[in-house]
N, C-alpha and C positions, 0 to 999 in steps of 0.2 A: 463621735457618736455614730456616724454614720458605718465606721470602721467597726463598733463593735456590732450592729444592727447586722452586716453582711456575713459577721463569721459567726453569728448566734444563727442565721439563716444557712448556712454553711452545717451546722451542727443537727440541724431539722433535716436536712436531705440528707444527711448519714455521710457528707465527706469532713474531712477533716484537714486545716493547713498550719504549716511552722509557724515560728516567728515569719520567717524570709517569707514565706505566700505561699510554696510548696505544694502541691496535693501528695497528700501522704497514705491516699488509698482507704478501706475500709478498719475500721476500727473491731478487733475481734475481741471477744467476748471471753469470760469463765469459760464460760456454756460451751464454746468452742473449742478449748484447751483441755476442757473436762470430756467432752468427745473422741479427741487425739487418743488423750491418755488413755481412755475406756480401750485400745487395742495395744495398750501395751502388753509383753509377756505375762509380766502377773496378775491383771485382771483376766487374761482368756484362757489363760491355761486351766485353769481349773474348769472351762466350760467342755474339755474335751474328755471324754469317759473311754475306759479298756485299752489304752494304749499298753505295749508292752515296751518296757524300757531295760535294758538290763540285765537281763536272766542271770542267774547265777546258777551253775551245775553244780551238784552234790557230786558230793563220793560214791554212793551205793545208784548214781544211772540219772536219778530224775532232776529237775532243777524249779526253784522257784521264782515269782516272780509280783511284783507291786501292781494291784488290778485300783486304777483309779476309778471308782464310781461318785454317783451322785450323793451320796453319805460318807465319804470317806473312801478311807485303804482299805483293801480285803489280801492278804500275804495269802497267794494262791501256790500251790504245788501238782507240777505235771509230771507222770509217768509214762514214757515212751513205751515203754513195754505191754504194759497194764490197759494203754492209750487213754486216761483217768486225768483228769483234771477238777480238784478237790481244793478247799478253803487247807492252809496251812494248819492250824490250830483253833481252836476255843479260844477269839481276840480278846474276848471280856472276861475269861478266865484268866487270860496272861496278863493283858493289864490291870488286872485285881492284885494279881502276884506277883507283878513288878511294881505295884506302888505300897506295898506292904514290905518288900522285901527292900525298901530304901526309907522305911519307918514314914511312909508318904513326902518323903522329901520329894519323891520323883513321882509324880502323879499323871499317869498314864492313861492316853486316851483311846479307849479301844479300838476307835476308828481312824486313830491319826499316828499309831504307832511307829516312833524312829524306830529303824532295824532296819543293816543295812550288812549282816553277818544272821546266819539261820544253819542250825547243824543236828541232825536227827540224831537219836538211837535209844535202845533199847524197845524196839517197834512202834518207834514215832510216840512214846510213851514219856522220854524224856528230849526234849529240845536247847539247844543253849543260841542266844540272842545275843547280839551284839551291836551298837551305834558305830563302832570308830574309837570308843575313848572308853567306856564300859562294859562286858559280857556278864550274863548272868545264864545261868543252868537253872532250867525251869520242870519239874515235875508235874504233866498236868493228867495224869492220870484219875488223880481223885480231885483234891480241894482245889489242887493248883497251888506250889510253892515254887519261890524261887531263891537263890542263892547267887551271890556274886562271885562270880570264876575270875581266876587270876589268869590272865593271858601270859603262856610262858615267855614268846617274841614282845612283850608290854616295852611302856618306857623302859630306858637304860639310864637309871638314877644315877646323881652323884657326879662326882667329877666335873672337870672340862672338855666340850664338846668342840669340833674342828676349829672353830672362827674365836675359840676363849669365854664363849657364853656357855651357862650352863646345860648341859647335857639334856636338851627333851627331847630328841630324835627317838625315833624308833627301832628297835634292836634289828636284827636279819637273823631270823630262826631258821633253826636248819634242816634241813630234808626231810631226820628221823625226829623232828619235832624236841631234841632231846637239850640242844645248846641256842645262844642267845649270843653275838657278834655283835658288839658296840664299840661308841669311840669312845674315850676318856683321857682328858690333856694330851689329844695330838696323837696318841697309842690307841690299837686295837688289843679289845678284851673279850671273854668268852665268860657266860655265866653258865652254870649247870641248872638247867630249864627245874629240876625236880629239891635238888638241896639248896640253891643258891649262891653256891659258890660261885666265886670268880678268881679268874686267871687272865694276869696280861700276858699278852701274847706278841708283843713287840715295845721296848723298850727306849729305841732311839728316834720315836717321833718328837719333833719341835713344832713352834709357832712357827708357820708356815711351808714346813716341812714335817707334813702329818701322815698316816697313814688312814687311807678308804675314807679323806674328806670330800665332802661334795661341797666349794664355795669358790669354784674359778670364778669369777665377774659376774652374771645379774643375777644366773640362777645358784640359789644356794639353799642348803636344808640341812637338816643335824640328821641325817640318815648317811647309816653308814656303806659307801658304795663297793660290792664286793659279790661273788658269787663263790655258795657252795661247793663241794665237789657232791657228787652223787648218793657217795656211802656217809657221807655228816664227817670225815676228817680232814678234808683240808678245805683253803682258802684262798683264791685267786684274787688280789685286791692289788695297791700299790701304795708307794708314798710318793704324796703328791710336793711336787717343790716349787715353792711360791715364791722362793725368796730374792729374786731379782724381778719379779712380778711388780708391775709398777701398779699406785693404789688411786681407787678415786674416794672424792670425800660429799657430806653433803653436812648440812646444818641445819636443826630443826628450828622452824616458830615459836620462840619462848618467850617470856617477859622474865626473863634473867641471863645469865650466862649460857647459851646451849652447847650440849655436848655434842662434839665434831663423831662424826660419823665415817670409818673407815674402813674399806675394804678393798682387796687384790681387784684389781678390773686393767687385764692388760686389755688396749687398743689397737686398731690397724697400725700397722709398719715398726711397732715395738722393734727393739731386737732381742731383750726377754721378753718370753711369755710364761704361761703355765706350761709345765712338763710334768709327765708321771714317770716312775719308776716301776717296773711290774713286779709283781713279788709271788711265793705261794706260799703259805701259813700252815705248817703241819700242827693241827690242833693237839692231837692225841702224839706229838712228840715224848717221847721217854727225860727224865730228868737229866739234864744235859746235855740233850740231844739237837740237833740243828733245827731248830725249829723254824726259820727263814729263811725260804729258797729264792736269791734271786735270782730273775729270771735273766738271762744270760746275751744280752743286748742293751746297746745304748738307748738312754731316755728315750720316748714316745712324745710324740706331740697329742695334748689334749682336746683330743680331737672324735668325733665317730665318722662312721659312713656313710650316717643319716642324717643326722641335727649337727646343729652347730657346738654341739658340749656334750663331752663324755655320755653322759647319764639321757638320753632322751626321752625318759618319762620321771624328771623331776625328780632324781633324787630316789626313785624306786628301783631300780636296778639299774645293769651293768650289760647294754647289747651287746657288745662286738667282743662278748667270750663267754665259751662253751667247753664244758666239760668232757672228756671221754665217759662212756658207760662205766667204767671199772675204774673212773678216778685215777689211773696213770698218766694223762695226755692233756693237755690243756691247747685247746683249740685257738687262736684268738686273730681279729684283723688290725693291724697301725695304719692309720692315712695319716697322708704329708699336711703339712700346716696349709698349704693352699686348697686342699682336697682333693686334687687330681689326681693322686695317685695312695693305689692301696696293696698290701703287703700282708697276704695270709701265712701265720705262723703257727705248728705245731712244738708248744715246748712240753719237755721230758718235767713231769712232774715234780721228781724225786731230787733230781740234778742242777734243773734250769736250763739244759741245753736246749737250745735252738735251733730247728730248721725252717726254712722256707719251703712254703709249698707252692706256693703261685700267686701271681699280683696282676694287678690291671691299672694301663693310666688311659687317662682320657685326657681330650683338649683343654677340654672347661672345667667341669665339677662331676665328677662320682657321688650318684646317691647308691644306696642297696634296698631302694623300696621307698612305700609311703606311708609315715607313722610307724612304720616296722619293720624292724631288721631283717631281712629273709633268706640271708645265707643258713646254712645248717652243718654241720660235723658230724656225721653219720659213722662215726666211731667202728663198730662193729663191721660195718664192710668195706673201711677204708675209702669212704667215699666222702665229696662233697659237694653240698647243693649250692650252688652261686649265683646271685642276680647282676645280671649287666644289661647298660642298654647301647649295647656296641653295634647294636642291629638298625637304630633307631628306634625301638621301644622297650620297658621293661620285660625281661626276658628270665627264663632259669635255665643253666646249666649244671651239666654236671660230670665232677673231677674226680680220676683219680688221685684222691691223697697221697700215696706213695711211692709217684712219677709227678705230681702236680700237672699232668697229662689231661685235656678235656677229651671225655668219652662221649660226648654227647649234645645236642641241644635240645631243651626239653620240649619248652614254650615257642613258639613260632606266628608271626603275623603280625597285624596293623592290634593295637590294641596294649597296654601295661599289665603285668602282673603287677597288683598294687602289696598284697599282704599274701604271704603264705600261715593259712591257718593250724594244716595240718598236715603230717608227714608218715606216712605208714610205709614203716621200713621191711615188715614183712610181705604186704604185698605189692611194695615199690609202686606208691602212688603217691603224687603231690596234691593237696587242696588249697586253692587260693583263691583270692579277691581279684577279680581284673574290671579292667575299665576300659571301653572301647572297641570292645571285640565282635558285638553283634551290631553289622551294619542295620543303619535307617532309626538305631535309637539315638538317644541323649549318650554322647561320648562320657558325662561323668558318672551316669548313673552305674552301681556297682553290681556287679554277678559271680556266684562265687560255682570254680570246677573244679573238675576232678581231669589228672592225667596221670602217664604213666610217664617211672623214670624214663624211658628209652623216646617219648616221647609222643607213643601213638595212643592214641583212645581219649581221647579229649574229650568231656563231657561236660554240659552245660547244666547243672544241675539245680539252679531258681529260673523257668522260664519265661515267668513273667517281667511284662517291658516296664518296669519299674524300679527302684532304688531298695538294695537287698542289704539290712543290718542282718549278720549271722555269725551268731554263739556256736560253739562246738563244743561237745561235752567231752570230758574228760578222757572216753573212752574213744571216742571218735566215731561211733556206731551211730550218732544225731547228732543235728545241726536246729538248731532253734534260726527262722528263717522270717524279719521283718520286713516285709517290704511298703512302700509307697513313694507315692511324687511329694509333688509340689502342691499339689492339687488334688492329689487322691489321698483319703485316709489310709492309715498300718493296716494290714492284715497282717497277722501270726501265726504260723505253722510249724510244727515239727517235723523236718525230713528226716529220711535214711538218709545215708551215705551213697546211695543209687539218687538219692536227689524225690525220691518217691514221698507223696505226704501220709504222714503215720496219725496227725492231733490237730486239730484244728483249734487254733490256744483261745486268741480275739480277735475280733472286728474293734477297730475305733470309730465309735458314738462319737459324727461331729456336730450335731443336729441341734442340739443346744448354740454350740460355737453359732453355726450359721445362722438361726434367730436371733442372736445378738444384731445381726448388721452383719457381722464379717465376712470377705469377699477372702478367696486366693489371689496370693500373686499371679502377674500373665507372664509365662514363659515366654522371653524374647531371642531370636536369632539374629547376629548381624555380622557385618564385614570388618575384617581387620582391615589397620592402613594399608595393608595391601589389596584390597577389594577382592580378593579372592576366599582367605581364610576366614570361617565360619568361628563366632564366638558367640556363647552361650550367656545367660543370663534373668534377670527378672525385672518386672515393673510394678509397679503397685501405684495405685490411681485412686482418688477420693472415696467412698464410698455413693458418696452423694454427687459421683462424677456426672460433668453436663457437658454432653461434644459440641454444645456451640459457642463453650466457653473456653480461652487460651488459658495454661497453666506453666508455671516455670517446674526449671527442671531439674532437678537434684539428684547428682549422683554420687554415691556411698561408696568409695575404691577404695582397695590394698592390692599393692600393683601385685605381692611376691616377694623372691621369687619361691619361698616356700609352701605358699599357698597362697588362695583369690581371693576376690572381694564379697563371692555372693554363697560361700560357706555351703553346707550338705544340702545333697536334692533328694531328701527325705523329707516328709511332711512335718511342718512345725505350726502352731498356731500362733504364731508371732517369730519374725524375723526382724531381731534388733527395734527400731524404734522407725521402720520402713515406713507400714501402714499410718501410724500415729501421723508423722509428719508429713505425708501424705496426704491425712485428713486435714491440715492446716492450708488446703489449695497447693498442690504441688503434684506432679508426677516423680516420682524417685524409683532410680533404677542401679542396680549394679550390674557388671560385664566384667566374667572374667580373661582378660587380657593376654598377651600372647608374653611368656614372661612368667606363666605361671602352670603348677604340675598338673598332672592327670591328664596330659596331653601325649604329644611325641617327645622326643630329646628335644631337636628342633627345635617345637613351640616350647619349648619349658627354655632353654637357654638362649631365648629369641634375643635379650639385650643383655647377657653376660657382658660383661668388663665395663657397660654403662647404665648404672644405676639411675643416672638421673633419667634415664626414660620411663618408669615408671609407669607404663602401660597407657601412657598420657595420650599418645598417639590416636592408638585405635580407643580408649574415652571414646575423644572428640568425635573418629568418624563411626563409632556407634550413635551416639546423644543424635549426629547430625542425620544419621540416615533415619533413625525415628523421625525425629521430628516432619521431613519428607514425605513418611509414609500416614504421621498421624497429627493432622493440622493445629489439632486442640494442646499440640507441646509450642509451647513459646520458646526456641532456641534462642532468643536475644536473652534472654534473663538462665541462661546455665551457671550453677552451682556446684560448687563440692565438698563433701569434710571426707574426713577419715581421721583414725586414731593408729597410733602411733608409724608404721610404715605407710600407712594411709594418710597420715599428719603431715608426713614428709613428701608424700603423692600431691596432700593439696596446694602445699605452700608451693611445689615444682610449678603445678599446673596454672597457678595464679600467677609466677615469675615468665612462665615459659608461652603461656597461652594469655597475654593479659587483653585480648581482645575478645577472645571467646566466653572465657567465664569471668563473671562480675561479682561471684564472693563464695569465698572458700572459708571453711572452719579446720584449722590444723591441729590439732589435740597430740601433746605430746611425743611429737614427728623426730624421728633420729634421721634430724638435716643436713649432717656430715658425719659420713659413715667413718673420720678418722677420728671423731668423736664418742664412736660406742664400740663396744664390745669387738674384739680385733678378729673372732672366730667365723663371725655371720657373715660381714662382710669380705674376708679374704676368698672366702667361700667362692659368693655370687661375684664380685669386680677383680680376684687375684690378690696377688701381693701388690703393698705399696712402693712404685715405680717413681723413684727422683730423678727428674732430667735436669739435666744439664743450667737450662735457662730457668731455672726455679718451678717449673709445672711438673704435675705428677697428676697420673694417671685416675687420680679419683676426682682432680680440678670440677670434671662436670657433673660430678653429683651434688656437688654443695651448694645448698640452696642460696649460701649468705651471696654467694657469686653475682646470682643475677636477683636479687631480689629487689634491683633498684629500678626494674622493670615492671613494678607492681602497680597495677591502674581501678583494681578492683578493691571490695569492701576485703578483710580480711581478718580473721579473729584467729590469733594464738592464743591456748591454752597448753599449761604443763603444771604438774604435781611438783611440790617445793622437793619428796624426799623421793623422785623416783630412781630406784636402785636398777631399772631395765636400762630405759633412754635419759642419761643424768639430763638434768634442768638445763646445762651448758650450749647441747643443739639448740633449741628453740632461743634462748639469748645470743647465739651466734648470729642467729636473725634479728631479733629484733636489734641489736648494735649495728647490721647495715642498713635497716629499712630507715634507724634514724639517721645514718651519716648519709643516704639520699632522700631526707628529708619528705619519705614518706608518712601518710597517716594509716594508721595501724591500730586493732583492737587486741590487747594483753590480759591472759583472762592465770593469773599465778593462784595455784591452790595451795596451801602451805598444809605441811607434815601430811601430803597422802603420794602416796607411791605411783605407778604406774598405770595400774586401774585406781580409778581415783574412789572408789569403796562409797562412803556415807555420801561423796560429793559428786556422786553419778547424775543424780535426780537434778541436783543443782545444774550439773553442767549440761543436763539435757533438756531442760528448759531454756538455758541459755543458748543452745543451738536452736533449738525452734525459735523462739525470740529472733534471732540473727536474720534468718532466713525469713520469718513475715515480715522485718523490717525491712530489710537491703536488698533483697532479691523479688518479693511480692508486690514490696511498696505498700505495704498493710500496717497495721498499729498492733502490737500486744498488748493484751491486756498487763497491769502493771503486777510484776511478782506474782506471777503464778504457783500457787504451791501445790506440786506432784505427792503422790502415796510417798509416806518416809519411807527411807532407802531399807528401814528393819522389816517396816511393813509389808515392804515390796516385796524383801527376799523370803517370809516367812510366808507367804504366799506362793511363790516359785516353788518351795518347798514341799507346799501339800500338795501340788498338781502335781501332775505330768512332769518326768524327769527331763524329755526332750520338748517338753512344752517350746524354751525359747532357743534358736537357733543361734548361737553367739561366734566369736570369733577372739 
């Protein structure tokens, strides 16, 4: 009696205890979680109005663009020239005509119209629309009609497509719009854009020895990988040879028999892997005529000079090859399977011979940029444009082609060329994105210049000290030019090419957002483990923050080394699920680590050949120098998650640091890099090294190593069918954390992949959960249910396209 009398008094003053006696802290509420979630992505985005996201240039100069306002979409169109900025079309005339023109099957809302393709002519009298999977040719001159337009590059029906599934990839249309390049059973084929015809156009592809497939290991797509030549008759592609290509497998959640699941996924220290073949495909061959030229060199390793896979935009094209202007020459780079080394080749179209023109190795890893390839083949005056950062920073040079002789260095100083935009060969100028160049800013914030080849006249052409997205239109005469922070809304403008403003496009309206409640993250600066280098970052703190109160501390990592943990310092109205969990009492911050790009060579291959570092380091002595400076961070209670190389960051940091942080959430973490995809990591840690005594050089990135050092809470999570990081890392863990007899939280999602899709919401409740429990010492409320994950995205949808800032 008396035992129940004290915990029923217990329940009056608002604490709460276990079976054992426990104080288990405060008990949170709906009301509390319904708080959180109020700052997710898709509730705030749509609170932000006139963002520009996007732009799209036309053909005839101007470009349009998605104007979010308080009613909806208004499809706005700007003319640099005109300096006119006007509604695209009559919306509720076109959505009258698009939902008549699909017998109302398709009912169209005039203020929330998909369209994500817009094509004028006949004096903005007739317009053709397009989602991605539909176009329609609209007449809105008078009544408004519309008609369904057959996209000539549409599916590529019929057949077997690379991997033996049927054929829905998307064709690759060609220059003069006139032909259609698909795959079909392992063969590439050419359809006639106007009759229909089709011609195969290679004969001896097989299963696994295909031609222009895209399915080496995680990423895969039924697009065909391949570049045009210039004039639409020939075809730079390969076939690709899988067949000693070793396979991973996965098994779906069935209540029957499930079907095994297989595909090519060579791993580190294979001794096959994928190889291509390079070929050239003379379309317009005569009957009987050679119509496959190969190119005139042993196999290539499937490799670029940027990402870790051929294709580094998924399956949409083919970077590291470039066409001569006249379609005689075909420009192209091979890197060596560990990446260090790279080999620029011009071969003879017609023949396949092969020369060398110039190559570069380096210690560690050769990129050619960030996000984008930026060598160039300047054809016509035998020149070319080359990125290295042999100086310590991303750099351009520039070659002669027919000495492979450097003439020149273009770019010079502390600072990255990250992207070159644009290339004006007549009056020998380069435009590009750099990062770092103007001292006493934010080193990642971008600005984008102008120079000349020879390398004098440098120009700084966004000069405001903020974060610049910039479109370049077709002609190169404007740049559509977004800039902001972190903390400042987008402004839009349209420059010259002198960098001069010509349109003043929009302001983004945050003023809704911030009546909601919503604060900005605080930009934070701190010291790496070596107390001298300055690392960048953010924090985000309760809304309903009170400094006399202590908060645990959570921090969000992806060590690298491709990229960081705290993603673009452009304005977003939610980053990730920051603020949310933030709102649940917590300070959460991310730091991007020394390890990771946008920096020097240096700071970017700070822990080459030792993966297991993980930026773990300077973490710690970020988390610790805040808290020193700001009393209200409780460093006894640090946390961490991350998702997938962030997964593997947390479990490290829990194995490696098990005094400092007390609960980590690992979500899908590639824990042993001899476990995934063999490209990534040969990349960043080398080739795999067998010594003598049974150790090899990747011993200390494997988390299952030390995981019998785990002292904190810790929750794994993994996707039963992920084809990135298969299921096998994270059970390589949990098999040692049982055989030392550790306790451990297992969180297995069955049949979702890598992003875990409908089971987002779930497992993001489940990390807040985690975290008021084990690191607050709080109670959750039981099963809280988050917006459905349709709900959530069809909201994402009608905001702001940069609304959430992901990773």
């Amino acid at each position: 009696m008396f035992l129940k009398t004290h915990l029923l008094a217990g329940v009056v003053l608002g604490c709460c205890f276990t079976a054992s006696g426990m104080a288990q802290g405060r008990q949170l509420t709906t009301e509390d979680y319904a708080r959180a979630e109020k700052f997710m992505g898709y509730n705030v985005s749509s609170l932000v109005y006139h963002g520009v996201a996007r732009p799209m240039w036309m053909a005839d100069g101007r470009f349009w663009y998605r104007d979010n306002g308080p009613d909806g979409i208004t499809f706005m169109v700007v003319d640099p020239v005109k300096r006119t900025k006007t509604p695209a079309f009559d919306q509720k005339k076109l959505a009258a005509a698009l939902t008549s023109a699909t017998d109302g099957k398709m009912k169209a809302d005039a203020q929330h119209l998909v369209i994500s393709e817009i094509e004028f002519s006949d004096g903005d009298k007739t317009v053709v629309v397009g989602n991605g999977s539909r176009k329609f040719r609209c007449d809105l001159s008078g009544a408004g009609v519309c008609t369904e337009a057959v996209e000539p590059g549409a599916k590529a029906s019929g057949g077997e497509q690379a991997n033996g599934a049927q054929n829905r990839g998307h064709g690759e249309l060609s220059p003069d719009k006139t032909k259609v390049a698909f795959i079909r059973e392992w063969n590439l084929w050419v359809r006639d854009a106007a009759t229909g015809k089709e011609t195969q156009l290679t004969t001896d592809g097989v299963k696994d020895y295909g031609y222009a497939t895209d399915n080496a290991g995680w990423q895969m797509s039924d697009n065909a990988i391949l570049v045009w030549s210039p004039d639409s008759k020939k075809i730079a592609t390969f076939q690709q040879d899988q067949r000693k290509t070793g396979e991973m497998y996965m098994v779906p959640v069935t209540n029957g028999h499930p079907e095994l699941k297989a595909w090519k996924y060579p791993l580190v220290g294979d001794k096959d892997v994928t190889m291509i073949e390079r070929v050239i495909i003379d379309v317009d061959a005569a009957s009987g005529g050679l119509r496959v030229i190969r190119i005139k060199m042993p196999p290539d390793q499937h490799r670029s000079t940027l990402c870790d896979d051929i294709s580094c935009r998924g399956g949409s094209g083919w970077d590291d090859v470039q066409w001569s202007a006249d379609g005689k020459t075909l420009a192209f780079v091979s890197t060596s399977r560990d990446h260090k080394q790279e080999w620029m080749r011009i071969a003879d179209a017609s023949t396949g011979e092969v020369r060398e023109v110039m190559g570069e190795t380096t210690a560690k890893f050769f990129e050619s940029g960030n996000d984008k390839v930026n060598w160039k083949y300047l054809s016509k005056a035998n020149e070319l444009l080359w990125f290295s950062e042999r100086d310590g920073w991303g750099q351009m040079y520039l070659y002669d082609t027919n000495t492979g002789k450097l003439k020149n260095q273009i770019t010079r100083g502390d600072g990255n060329v990250t992207q070159v935009l644009r290339v004006d060969e007549t009056a020998r100028k380069v435009y590009f994105l750099g990062v770092g160049k103007e001292a006493g800013r934010d080193p990642y914030f971008s600005h984008f210049y102008s120079v000349g080849f020879d390398g004098k006249g440098i120009k700084l052409l966004t000069p405001e000290n903020e974060d610049h997205a910039v479109t370049v239109s077709q002609d190169g005469r404007y740049f559509v030019d977004v800039y902001s922070t972190a903390v400042q809304p987008q402004t839009a403008v349209v420059r010259d090419e002198s960098g001069r403003v010509v349109v003043d496009v929009a302001k983004q309206d945050i003023s809704k957002l911030v009546a909601s409640g919503w604060a900005p993250p605080v930009p934070i600066t701190v010291k790496a483990r070596d107390g001298k280098t300055d690392l960048y970052g953010y924090m985000f703190k309760p809304t309903n923050f009170d400094a006399s109160k202590k908060y645990p501390i959570v921090n969000s990592v992806y060590p690298g080394p491709q990229t960081g943990s705290c993603g673009g310092r452009g304005f977003a109205a939610a980053h990730r699920d920051w603020q949310s969990l933030a709102e649940l009492g917590f300070v959460v911050v991310c730091v991007d680590g020394m390890g990771t790009p946008f920096r020097s060579k240096a700071f970017h291959e700070f822990y080459f050949g030792d993966l297991g570092d993980n930026t773990i380091p300077d973490q710690v002595a970020g988390m610790k120098e805040l808290a020193a400076k700001y009393p209200w961070i409780d460093i006894d209670k640090a946390g961490m998650y991350g998702h997938s190389g962030g997964g593997n960051a947390t479990a490290a940091a829990m194995f490696h640091y098990p005094e400092f942080f007390k609960v980590g959430i690992a979500e899908s973490g590639n824990h042993d890099q001899r476990d995934y995809e063999d490209d990534w990591a040969e990349k960043w840690n080398g080739l795999l090294v067998k010594n003598g005594d049974g150790t090899t050089n990747y011993d200390s990135q494997a988390n299952q190593n030390v995981a019998k050092n785990l002292k904190g809470k810790l929750l794994l999570a993994h996707g039963s069918m992920d084809n990135n990081v298969p299921l096998n890392n994270t059970l390589l863990v949990v098999d040692a954390l049982i055989r030392a007899n550790k306790d451990f939280d297992l969180l297995i999602i069955p049949n979702v992949a890598h992003g875990y899709g409908e089971a987002t919401q779930y497992m993001t409740r489940r990390r807040w959960d985690y975290f008021v429990k084990n690191l607050a010492g709080n109670v959750p409320p039981p099963e809280y249910e988050m917006k459905s994950y349709a709900a959530a995205m069809a909201a994402m949808r009608s905001g702001p396209e940069d609304a959430e800032d992901d990773q």
